[in-house]
C-alpha positions as CSV (number, residue, x, y, z in Angstrom):
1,X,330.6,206.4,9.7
2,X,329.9,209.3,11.1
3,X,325.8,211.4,11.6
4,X,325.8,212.4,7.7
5,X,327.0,209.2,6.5
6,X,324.5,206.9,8.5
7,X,321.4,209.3,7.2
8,X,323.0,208.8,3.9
9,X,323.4,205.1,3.8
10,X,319.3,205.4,5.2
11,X,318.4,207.1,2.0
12,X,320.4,204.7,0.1
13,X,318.7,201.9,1.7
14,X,314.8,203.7,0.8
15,X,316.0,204.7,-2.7
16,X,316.9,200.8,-3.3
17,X,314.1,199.4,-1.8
18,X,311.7,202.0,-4.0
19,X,313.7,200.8,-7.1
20,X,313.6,197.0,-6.1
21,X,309.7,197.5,-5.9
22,X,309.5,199.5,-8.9
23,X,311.1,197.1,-11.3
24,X,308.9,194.6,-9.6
25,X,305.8,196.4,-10.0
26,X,305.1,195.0,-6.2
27,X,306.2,194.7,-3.1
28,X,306.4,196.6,-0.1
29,X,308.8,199.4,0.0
30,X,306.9,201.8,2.5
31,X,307.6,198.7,5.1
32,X,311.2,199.2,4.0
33,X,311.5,202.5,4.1
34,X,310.3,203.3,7.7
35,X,313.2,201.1,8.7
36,X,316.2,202.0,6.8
37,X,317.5,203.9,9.9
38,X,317.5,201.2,11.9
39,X,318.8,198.9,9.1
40,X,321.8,201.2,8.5
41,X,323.1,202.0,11.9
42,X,323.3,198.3,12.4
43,X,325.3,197.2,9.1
44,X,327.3,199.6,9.7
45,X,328.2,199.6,13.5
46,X,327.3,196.8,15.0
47,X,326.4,193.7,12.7
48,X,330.0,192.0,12.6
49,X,329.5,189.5,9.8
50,X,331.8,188.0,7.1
51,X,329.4,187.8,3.9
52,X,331.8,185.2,1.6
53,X,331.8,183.1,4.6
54,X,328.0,183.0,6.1
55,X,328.7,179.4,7.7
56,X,331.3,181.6,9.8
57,X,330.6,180.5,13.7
58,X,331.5,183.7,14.8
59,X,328.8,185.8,12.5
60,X,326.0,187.7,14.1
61,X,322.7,186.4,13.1
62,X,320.1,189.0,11.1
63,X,316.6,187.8,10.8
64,X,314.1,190.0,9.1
65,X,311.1,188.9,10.7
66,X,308.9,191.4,9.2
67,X,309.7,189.3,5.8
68,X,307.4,191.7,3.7
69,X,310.1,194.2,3.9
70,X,312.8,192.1,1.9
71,X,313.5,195.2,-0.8
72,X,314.7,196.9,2.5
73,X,317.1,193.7,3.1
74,X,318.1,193.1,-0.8
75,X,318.5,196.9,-0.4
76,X,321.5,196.4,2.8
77,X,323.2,193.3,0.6
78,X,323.6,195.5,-2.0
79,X,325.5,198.1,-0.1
80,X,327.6,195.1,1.9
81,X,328.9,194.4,-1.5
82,X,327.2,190.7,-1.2
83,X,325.0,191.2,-4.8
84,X,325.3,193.8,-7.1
85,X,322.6,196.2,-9.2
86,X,321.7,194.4,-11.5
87,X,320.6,191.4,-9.2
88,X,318.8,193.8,-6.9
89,X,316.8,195.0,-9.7
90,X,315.4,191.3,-10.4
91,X,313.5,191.2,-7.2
92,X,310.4,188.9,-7.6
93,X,311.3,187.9,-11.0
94,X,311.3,184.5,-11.8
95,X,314.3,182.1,-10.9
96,X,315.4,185.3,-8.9
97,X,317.2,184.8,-5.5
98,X,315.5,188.0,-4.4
99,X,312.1,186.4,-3.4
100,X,309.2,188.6,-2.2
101,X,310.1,187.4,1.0
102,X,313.3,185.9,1.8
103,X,314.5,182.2,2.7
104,X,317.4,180.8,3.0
105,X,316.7,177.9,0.0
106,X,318.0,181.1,-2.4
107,X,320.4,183.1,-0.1
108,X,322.7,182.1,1.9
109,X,322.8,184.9,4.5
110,X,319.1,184.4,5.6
111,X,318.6,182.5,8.7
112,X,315.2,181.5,8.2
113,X,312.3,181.8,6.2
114,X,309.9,184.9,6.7
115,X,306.1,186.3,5.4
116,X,304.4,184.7,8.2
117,X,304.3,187.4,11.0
118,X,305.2,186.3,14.3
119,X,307.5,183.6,13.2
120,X,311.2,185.6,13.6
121,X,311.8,186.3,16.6
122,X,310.4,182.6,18.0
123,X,313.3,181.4,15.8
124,X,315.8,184.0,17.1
125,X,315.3,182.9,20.6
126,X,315.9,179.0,18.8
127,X,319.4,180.4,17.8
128,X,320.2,182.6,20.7
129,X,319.5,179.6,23.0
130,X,322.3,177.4,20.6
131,X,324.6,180.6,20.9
132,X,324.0,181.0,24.8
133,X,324.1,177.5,25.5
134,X,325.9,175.1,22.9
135,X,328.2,177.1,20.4
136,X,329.2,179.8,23.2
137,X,331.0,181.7,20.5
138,X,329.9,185.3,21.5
139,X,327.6,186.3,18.5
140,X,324.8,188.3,18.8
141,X,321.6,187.7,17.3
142,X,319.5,190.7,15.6
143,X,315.8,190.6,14.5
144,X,313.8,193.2,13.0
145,X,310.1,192.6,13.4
146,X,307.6,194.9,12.8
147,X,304.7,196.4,14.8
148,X,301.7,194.3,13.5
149,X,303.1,191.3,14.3
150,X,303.5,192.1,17.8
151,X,299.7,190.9,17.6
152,X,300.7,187.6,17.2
153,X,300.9,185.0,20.2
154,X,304.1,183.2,19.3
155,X,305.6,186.7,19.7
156,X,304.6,186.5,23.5
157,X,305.9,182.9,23.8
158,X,309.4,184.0,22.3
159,X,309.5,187.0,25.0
160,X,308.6,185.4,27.7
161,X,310.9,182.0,26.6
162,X,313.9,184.7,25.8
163,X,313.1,186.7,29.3
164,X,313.0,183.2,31.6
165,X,316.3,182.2,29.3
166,X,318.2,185.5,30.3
167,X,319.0,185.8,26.9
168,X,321.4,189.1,26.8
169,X,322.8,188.1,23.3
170,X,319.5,188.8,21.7
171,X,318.2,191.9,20.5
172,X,314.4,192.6,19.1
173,X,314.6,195.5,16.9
174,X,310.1,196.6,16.3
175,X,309.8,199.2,13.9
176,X,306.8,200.5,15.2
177,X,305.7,202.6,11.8
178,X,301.9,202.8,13.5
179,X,300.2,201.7,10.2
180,X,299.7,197.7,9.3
181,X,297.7,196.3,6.0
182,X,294.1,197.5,6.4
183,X,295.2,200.5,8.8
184,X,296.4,201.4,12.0
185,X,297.8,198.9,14.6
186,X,296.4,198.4,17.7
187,X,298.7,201.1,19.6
188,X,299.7,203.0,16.9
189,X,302.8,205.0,18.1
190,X,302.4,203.9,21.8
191,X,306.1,203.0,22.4
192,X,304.8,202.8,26.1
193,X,302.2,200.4,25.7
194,X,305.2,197.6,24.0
195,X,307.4,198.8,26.4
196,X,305.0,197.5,29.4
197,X,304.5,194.4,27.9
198,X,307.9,193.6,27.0
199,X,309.7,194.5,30.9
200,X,306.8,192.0,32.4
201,X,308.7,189.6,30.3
202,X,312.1,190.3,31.7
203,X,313.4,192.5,29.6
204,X,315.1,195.3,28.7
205,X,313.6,198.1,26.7
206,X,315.0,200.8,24.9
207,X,312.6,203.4,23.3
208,X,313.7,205.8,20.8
209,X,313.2,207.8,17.5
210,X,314.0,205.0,14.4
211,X,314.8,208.4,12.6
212,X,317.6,209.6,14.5
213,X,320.7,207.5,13.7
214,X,322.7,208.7,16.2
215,X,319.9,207.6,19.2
216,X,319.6,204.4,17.1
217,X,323.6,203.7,17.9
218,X,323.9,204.5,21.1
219,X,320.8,202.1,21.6
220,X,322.3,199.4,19.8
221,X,325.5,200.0,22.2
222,X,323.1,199.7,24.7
223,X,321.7,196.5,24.1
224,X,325.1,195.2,23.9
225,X,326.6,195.9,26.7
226,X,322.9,195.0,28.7
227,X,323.7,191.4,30.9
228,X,321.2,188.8,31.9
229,X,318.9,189.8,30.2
230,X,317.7,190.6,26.2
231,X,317.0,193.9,25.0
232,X,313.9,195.0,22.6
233,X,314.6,198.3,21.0
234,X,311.4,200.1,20.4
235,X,311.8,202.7,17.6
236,X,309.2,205.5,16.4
237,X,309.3,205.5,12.5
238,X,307.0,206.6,10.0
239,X,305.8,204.2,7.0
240,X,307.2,205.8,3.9
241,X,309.7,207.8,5.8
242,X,311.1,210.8,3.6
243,X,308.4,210.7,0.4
244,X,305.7,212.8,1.3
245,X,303.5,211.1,-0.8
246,X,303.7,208.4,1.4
247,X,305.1,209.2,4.3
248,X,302.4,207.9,7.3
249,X,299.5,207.6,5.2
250,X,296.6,204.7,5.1
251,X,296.3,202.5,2.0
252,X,299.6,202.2,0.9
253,X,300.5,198.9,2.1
254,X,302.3,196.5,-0.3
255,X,302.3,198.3,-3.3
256,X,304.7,200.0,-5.1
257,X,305.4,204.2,-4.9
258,X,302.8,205.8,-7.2
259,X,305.4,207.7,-9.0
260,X,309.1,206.1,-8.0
261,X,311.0,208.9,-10.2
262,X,309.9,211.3,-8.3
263,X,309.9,209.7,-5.0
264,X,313.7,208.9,-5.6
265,X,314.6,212.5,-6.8
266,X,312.8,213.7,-2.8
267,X,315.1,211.1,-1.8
268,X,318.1,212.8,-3.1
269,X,318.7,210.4,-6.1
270,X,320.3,207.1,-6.5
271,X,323.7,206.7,-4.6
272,X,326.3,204.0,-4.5
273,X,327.5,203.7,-0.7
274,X,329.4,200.6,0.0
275,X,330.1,199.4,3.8
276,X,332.9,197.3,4.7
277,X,330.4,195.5,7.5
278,X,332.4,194.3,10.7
279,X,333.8,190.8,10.2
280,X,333.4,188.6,13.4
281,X,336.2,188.8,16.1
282,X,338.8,185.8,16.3
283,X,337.9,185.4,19.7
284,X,334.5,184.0,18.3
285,X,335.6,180.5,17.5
286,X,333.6,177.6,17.3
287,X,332.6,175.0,20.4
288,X,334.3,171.7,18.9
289,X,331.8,168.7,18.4
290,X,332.5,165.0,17.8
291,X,332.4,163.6,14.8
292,X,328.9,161.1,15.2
293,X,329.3,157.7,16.1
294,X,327.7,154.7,15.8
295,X,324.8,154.4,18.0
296,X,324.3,151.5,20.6
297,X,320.3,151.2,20.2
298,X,318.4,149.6,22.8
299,X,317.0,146.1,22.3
300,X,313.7,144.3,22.8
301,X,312.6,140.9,22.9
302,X,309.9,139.5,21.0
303,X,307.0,138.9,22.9
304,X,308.3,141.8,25.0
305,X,305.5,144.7,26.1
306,X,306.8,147.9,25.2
307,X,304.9,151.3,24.6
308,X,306.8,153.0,21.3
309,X,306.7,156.4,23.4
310,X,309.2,154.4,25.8
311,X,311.3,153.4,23.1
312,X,311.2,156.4,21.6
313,X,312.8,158.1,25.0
314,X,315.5,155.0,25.6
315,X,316.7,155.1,21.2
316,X,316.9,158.8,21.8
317,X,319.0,158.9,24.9
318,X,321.4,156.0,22.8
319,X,321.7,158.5,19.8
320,X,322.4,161.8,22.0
321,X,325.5,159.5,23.6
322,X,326.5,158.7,20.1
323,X,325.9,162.1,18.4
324,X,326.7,165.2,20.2
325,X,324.9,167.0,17.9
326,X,321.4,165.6,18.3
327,X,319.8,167.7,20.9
328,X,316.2,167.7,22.5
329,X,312.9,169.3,23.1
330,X,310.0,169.1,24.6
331,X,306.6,171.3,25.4
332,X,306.7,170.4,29.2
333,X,305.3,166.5,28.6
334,X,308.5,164.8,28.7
335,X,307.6,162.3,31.1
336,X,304.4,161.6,29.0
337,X,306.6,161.7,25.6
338,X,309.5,160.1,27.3
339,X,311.7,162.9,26.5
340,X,312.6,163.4,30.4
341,X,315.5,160.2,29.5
342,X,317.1,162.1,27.4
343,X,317.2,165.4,29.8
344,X,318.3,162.9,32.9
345,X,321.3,162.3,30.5
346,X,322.4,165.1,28.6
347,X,321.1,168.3,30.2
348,X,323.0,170.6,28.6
349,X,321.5,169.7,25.3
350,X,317.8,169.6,26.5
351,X,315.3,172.5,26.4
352,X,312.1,172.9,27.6
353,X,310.1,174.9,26.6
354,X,307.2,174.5,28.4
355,X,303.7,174.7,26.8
356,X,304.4,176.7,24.5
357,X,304.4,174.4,20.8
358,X,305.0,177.2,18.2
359,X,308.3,178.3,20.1
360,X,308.8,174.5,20.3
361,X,308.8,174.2,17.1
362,X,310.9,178.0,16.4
363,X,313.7,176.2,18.8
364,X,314.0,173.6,16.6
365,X,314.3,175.7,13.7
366,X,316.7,177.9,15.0
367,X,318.8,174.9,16.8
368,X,318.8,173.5,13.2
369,X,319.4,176.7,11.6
370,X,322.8,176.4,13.7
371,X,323.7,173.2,12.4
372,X,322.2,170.8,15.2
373,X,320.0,167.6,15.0
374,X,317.2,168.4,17.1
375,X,314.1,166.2,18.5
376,X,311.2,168.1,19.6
377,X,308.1,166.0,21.4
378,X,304.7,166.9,22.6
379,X,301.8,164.9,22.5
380,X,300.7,164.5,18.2
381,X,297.1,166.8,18.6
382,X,299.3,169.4,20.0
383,X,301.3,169.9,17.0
384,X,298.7,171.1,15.4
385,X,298.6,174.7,17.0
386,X,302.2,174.6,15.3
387,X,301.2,173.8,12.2
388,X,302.2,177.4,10.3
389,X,305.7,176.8,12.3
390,X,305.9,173.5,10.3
391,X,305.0,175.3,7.1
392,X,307.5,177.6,7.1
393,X,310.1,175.0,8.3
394,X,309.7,173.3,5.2
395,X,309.8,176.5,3.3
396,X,313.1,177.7,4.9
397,X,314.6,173.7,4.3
398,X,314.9,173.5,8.0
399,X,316.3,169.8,8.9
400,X,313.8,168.8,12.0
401,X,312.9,166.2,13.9
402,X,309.4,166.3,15.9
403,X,307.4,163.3,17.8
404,X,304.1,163.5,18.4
405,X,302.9,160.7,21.2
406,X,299.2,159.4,22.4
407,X,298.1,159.5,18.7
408,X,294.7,157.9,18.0
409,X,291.6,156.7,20.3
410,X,294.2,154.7,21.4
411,X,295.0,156.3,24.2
412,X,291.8,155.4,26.1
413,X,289.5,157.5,28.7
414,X,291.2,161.1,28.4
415,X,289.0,162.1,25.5
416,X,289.2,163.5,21.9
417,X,291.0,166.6,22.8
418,X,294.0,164.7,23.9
419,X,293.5,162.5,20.7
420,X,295.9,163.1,18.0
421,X,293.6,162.4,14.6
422,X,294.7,164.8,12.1
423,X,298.4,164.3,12.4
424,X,299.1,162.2,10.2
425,X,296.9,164.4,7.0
426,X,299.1,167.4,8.8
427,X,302.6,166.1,8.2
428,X,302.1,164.0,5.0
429,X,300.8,167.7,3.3
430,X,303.9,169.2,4.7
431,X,306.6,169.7,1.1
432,X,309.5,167.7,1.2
433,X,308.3,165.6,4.7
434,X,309.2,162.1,6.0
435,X,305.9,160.3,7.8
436,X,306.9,157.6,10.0
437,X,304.6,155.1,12.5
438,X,306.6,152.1,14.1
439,X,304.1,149.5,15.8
440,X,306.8,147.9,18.2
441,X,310.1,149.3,20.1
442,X,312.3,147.8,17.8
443,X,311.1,149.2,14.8
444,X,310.9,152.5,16.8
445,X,314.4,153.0,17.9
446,X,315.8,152.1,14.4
447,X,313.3,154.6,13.0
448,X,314.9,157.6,15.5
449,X,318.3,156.6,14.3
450,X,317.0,157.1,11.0
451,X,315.8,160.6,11.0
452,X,318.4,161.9,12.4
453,X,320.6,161.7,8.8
454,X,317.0,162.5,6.8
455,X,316.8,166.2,5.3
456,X,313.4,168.5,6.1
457,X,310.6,168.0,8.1
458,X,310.7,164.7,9.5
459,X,307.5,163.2,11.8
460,X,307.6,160.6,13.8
461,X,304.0,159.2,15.7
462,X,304.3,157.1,18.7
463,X,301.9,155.2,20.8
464,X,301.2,155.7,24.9
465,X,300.0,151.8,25.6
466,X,302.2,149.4,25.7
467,X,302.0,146.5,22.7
468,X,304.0,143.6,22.0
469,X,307.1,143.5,19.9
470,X,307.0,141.7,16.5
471,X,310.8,142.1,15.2
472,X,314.4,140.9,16.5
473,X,316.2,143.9,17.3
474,X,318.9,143.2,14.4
475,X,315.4,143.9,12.0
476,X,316.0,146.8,9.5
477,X,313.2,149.3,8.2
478,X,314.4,151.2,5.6
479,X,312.3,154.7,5.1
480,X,310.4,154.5,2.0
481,X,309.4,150.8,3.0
482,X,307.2,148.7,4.6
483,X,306.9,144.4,6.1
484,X,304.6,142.0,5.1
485,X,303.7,140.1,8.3
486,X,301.6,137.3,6.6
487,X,301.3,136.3,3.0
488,X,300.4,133.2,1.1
489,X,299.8,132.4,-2.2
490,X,296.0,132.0,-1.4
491,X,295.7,135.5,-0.3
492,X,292.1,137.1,-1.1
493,X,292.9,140.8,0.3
494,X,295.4,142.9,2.3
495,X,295.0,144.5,5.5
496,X,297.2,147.7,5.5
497,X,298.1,149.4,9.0
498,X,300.7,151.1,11.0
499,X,300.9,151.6,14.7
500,X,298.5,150.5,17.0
501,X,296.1,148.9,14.0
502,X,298.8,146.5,13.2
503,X,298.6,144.7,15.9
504,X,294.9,144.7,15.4
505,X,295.6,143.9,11.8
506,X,297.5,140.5,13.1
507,X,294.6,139.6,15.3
508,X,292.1,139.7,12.4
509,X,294.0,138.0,9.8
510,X,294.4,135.2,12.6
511,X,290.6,135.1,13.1
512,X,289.8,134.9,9.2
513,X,292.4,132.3,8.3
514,X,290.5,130.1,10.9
515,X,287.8,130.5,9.1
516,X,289.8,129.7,5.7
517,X,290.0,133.3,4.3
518,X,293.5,134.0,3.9
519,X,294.9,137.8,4.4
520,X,298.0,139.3,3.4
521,X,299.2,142.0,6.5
522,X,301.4,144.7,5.5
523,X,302.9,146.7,8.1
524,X,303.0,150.3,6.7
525,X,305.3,151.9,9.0
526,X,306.6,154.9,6.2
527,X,303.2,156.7,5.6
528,X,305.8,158.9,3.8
529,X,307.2,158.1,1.6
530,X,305.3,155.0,0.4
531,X,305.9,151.8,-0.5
532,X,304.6,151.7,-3.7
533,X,305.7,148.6,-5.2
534,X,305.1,146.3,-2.6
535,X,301.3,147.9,-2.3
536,X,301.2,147.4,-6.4
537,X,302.2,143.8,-6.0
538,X,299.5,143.4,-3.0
539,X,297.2,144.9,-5.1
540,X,297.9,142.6,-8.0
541,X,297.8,139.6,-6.1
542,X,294.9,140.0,-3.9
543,X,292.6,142.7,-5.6
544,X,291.6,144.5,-3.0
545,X,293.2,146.3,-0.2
546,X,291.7,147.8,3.7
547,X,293.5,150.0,5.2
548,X,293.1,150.4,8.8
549,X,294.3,153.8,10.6
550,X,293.6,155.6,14.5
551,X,293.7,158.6,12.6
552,X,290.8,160.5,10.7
553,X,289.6,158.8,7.1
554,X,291.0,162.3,5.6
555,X,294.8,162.4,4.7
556,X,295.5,159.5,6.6
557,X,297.0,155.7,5.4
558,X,294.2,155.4,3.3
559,X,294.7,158.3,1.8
560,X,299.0,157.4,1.2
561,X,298.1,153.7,0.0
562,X,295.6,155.3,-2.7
563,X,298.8,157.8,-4.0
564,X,300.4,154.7,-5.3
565,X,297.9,153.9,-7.2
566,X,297.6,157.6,-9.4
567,X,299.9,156.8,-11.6
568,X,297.2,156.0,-14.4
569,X,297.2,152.2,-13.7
570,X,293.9,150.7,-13.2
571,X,293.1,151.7,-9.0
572,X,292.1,147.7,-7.0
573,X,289.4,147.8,-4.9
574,X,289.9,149.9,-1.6
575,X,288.0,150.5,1.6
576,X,289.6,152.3,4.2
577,X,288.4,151.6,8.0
578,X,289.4,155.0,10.2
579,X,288.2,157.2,13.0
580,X,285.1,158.5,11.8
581,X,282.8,159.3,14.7
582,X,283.8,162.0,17.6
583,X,285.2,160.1,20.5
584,X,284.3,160.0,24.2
585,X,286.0,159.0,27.0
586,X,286.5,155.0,27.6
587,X,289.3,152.6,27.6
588,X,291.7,151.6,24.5
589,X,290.1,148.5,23.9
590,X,286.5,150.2,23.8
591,X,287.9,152.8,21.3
592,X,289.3,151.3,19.1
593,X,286.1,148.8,18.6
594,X,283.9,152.0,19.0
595,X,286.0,153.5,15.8
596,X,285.6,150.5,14.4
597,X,289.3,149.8,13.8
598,X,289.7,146.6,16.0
599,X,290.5,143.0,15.0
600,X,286.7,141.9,15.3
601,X,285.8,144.9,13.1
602,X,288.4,144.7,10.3
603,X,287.6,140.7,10.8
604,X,284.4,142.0,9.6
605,X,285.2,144.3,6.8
606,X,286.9,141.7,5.3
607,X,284.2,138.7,5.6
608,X,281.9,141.4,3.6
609,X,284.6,142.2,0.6
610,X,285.1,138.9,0.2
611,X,281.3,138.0,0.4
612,X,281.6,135.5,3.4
613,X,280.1,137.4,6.2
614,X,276.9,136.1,8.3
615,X,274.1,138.5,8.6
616,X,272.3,138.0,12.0
């Protein structure tokens, strides 16, 4: 296309987005329209992408990280021919694929889910790093992000991650429009000032006008021929570019055009352009992978003393040499999270990304997003800082695995900022999620086989002392289910736990059978989801359940036993034992009785429910 064209297909792409909006009555075309230059130039230039086959390994990768401005994207699917009119013109409408922002759950040309600044191009580095390093098939990777988000941390961890990876085959596109929500950013039009920041990163900048289509080409040419390094393309633009109504002005932010008819008629009117976008080369073909295999998981001995961190590390390393799609990550622990076995033995499919957790979790997205299995560990209180990365995971269906190690009190004298206690509450409100805690190695490494064939946001919590195993290695633990380690027919209450507290659990329900009070122990290693009926039957049977958790009373085991209970049937008596006080620094034996969650305190609990204790 030549000059005329490109501004044409630019006013296309505003008039759209103003319409989109319009029929809406929301949204946020001003966003959209301060980058339909940059939006054009690329679909119809440089984007090389095959839109009836969007599993093609050879398509470039689009994100949209500035997510508010989907009319602008709806706006370039229409002109690639990929939806029509009609469908454009259903934006936000119920059981429309044209979401207020876009995920890939409804379309399935989006890479990830957007809306939550800062989160695109974390997740672009994710999938440059699978097309750099694993798929090698040549595709670039574009994402458009906007301004205000630059404000965001996990923008600076993805530059700096992208920078230290040498990551030429990625491209930041800001659309620096000046104006945010509320008013003006915090360098307005200062291309200088993003400029600065970005080359202390590594790399390569390119500052231009966003209005001029021909300077936005040869910049894109730019950044593709740029080696060794990725390229950030800083544009000028004006919000509300060409509706001078609009056009740079406060207060306009996420709502539609005051008077759209006339907006559209400055715009020039409605037009139907169509592009033929670039389909990917045949040179980009995809890197062959092996069909999985059956894993040969390590094996433990009963009686054995294994920390589930360490058998989290060995099951992993036996999956990665079965499945050559499983890959790993890690947030510069790996010798504390036992990831470091995995990286001794498959290097090329470990990253690390240092202590950085949000573009941890972004890898994984984007590593997923591209069709691998990926692990990613740090220690579980460090997750939490991801949390919003986790969110949006779910939101975007985004199949990933993360391990969170020295959970609980348990881990002794470093202190309650190293203690994972909300983890479990984290995970468990997470849509669609899998909640796992194995107490022994065994149980452990079938559990990381597991999750690797489970769909969303799976969480696995492992332990940093050692602990004895309880079950044979040929022992299956289904997800959704749980064991009972001791039951009779003289039962008087259950102790629930998982982890660490089972072994506590054990201990205690030895100590109160010697003195003739028998327990039922159920080992509770799927906080989510479940096991309902064998909870229901406990609860029939012995009236009254105590749960015992490392973890914080709130959202907890407690809190998963009492969901099976909310189906209207009458709820059995329940007292939870957990975490309630602020830790200190002391060893795992100390902490666990100072929380109250050892064997001579739920030993305790239980003498009192079942009206037997001695009061001294």
């Amino acid at each position: 296309m030549n000059t005329r064209q490109l501004t044409e297909l630019g006013q296309q792409l505003r008039v759209d987005s103003v319409r989109a909006a319009n029929a809406a009555s929301s949204g946020h075309p001003t966003s959209s329209m301060s980058a339909a230059d940059l939006m054009a130039v690329l679909l119809a230039h440089h984007l090389h992408y095959d839109f009836d086959r969007p599993a093609h390994p050879g398509n470039d990768r689009f994100i949209l990280s500035k997510g508010h401005a989907s009319p602008l994207l709806y706006a370039a699917y229409k002109a690639a021919g990929a939806i029509d009119d009609a469908e454009l013109l259903t934006f936000r409408e119920l059981g429309s694929r044209l979401e207020g922002h876009p995920t890939p759950r409804r379309l399935p040309w989006v890479e990830t889910a957007t809306g939550s600044l800062g989160q695109g191009l974390p997740v672009g580095v994710g999938i440059a790093l699978s097309g750099k390093r694993l798929e090698r098939t040549g595709y670039r990777v574009w994402v458009l992000c906007g301004d205000s988000e630059l404000a965001e941390g996990s923008v600076w961890e993805a530059a700096e991650h992208a920078g230290y990876e040498h990551l030429e085959n990625l491209t930041a596109i800001v659309d620096v429009n000046r104006l945010g929500q509320r008013g003006p950013t915090r360098h307005g039009h200062d291309l200088d000032a993003y400029a600065r920041r970005f080359q202390a990163f590594g790399w390569h900048t390119i500052e231009i006008d966003g209005h001029d289509v021909d300077a936005v080409d040869r910049a894109y040419g730019e950044a593709e021929s740029t080696s060794g390094q990725p390229t950030v393309i800083l544009a000028r633009t004006l919000k509300g570019k060409g509706v001078a109504a609009v056009e740079d002005r406060e207060g306009l932010h996420g709502k539609p055009l005051p008077d759209a008819e006339e907006a559209i008629a400055e715009l020039g009117g409605v037009r139907e352009l169509r592009i033929e976008v670039q389909e990917p080369p045949a040179a980009r073909v995809l890197h062959a992978v092996a069909a999985p295999g059956q894993a040969e998981l390590p094996r433990y001995d009963k009686g054995d003393e294994v920390a589930t961190r360490d058998a989290y590390g060995q099951a992993l390393t036996a999956l990665g040499g079965a499945r050559e799609d499983v890959v790993a990550i890690d947030g510069e622990v790996g010798d504390s999270t036992r990831s470091e076995y995995f990286a001794k033995e498959y290097p090329d499919r470990y990253f690390e990304c240092y202590i950085a957790e949000q573009q941890m979790v972004a890898a994984a997205v984007g590593l997923a997003a591209r069709g691998w299995v990926p692990y990613a560990a740090t220690f579980a209180a460090f997750l939490t800082r991801a949390h919003d990365f986790v969110r949006m995971a779910s939101i975007s269906g985004a199949g990933i695995n993360l391990v969170g190690s020295h959970a609980g009190v348990s881990i002794g004298q470093d202190g309650p900022s190293q203690m994972g206690l909300e983890d479990l509450a984290m995970f468990r409100s997470v849509y669609g999620s899998t909640v796992l805690y194995p107490c022994d190695a065994n149980q452990t490494a079938k559990l990381v086989a597991a999750m690797a064939g489970l769909d969303g946001v799976r969480y696995l919590r492992t332990s940093r002392g050692a602990s004895p195993v309880l079950y044979g290695p040929d022992e299956e633990f289904p997800v959704g289910g749980s064991k009972v380690l001791r039951s009779s027919g003289e039962d008087r209450l259950t102790l629930v736990a998982a982890g660490v507290t089972v072994h506590e659990a054990l201990a205690a329900a030895d100590s109160l059978a010697e003195a003739g009070i028998r327990a039922r122990v159920i080992d509770l290693y799927s906080v989510k989801p479940v096991d309902r009926d064998t909870l229901r039957q406990a609860a029939e049977d012995t009236g009254c359940l105590l749960t015992v958790e490392d973890h914080r009373e709130e959202g907890g085991i407690g809190d998963a036993v009492l969901d099976a209970f909310l189906d209207g049937r009458p709820v059995p008596r329940l007292v939870r034992l957990a975490v309630r006080t602020m830790p200190g620094s002391a060893s795992p034996a100390e902490q666990l009785h100072a929380a109250g969650i050892d064997a001579e305190s739920i030993a305790t609990a239980a003498r009192l429910l079942v009206e037997q204790a001695v009061v001294r």
